[in-house]
C-alpha positions in Angstrom: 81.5 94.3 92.1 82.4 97.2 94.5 84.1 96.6 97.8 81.4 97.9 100.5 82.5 96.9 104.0 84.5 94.9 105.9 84.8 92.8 109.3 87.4 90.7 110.0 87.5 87.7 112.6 91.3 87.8 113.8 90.6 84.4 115.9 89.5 82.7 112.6 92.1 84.7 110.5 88.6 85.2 108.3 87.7 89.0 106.4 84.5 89.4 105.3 83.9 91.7 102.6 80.6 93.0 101.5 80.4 93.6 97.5 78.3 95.6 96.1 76.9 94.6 92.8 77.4 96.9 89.5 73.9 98.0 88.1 75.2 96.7 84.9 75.9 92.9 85.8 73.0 90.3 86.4 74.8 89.8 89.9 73.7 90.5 93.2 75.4 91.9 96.4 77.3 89.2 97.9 80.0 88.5 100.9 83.5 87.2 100.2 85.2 85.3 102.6 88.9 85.6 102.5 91.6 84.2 104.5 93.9 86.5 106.0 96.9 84.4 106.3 97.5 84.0 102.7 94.5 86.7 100.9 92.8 84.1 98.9 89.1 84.1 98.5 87.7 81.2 100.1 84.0 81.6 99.3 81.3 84.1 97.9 78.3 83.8 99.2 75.1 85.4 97.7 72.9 87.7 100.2 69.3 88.0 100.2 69.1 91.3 98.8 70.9 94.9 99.2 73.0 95.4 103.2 72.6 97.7 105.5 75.1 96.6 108.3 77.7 93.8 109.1 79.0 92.8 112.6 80.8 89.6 113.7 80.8 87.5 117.0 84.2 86.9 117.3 83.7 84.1 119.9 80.8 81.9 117.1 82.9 82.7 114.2 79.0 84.4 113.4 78.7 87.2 110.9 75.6 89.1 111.0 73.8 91.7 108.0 70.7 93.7 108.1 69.4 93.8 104.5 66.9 96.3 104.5 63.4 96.4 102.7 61.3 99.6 101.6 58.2 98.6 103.9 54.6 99.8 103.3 53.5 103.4 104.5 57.5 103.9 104.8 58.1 101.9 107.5 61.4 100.2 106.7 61.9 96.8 107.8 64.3 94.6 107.3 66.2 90.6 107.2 68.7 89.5 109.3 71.2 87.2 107.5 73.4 85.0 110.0 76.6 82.9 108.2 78.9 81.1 109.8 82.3 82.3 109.1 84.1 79.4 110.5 82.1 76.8 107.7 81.0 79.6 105.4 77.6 78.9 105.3 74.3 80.8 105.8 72.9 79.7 108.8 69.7 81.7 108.6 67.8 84.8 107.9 64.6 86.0 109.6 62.4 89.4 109.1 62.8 91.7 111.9 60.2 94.6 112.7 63.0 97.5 111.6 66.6 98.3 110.4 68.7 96.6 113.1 71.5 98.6 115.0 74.9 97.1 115.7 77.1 97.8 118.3 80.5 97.2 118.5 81.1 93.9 120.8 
């Protein structure tokens, strides 16, 4: 696993790290949640497929990633994952039309 991006959540003292899978290991991309108060990882959660983006509502404790999709006719589409950072869960995911844009909030 590579070390992609990162978001941290100073209110939850949560990090999010994206990791990017090695081509050679039968692993998929997946999000670490480490605490920042002592640097353990508390949880690795699998993603849906490769990430585009990651943003955080620092309010919810949400984390939000666009994995994107090759679409037909090359259109590109994509998946919005939400987790919950506070309980480190996945709360959903839901096909949007294209490659979502973040913002910084």
């Amino acid at each position: 696993m590579f070390p992609h991006a990162m978001v941290v959540d100073e209110r939850h003292s949560r990090a999010f790290v994206i990791n990017e899978a090695a081509p050679w290991r039968r692993m998929g991309d997946s999000v670490s949640v480490l605490d920042t108060r002592t640097g353990r990882e508390r949880r690795r959660i699998g993603l849906a497929g490769p990430f585009s983006m990651l943003a955080s509502d620092h309010v919810t404790g949400h984390v939000f990633l666009d994995l994107p999709n090759g679409g037909a006719s090359g259109i590109s589409t994509s998946r919005l994952q939400v987790l919950d950072g506070v309980r480190q869960l996945v709360l959903r995911g839901t096909a949007i039309g294209h490659s979502a844009v973040f913002s910084t909030l």
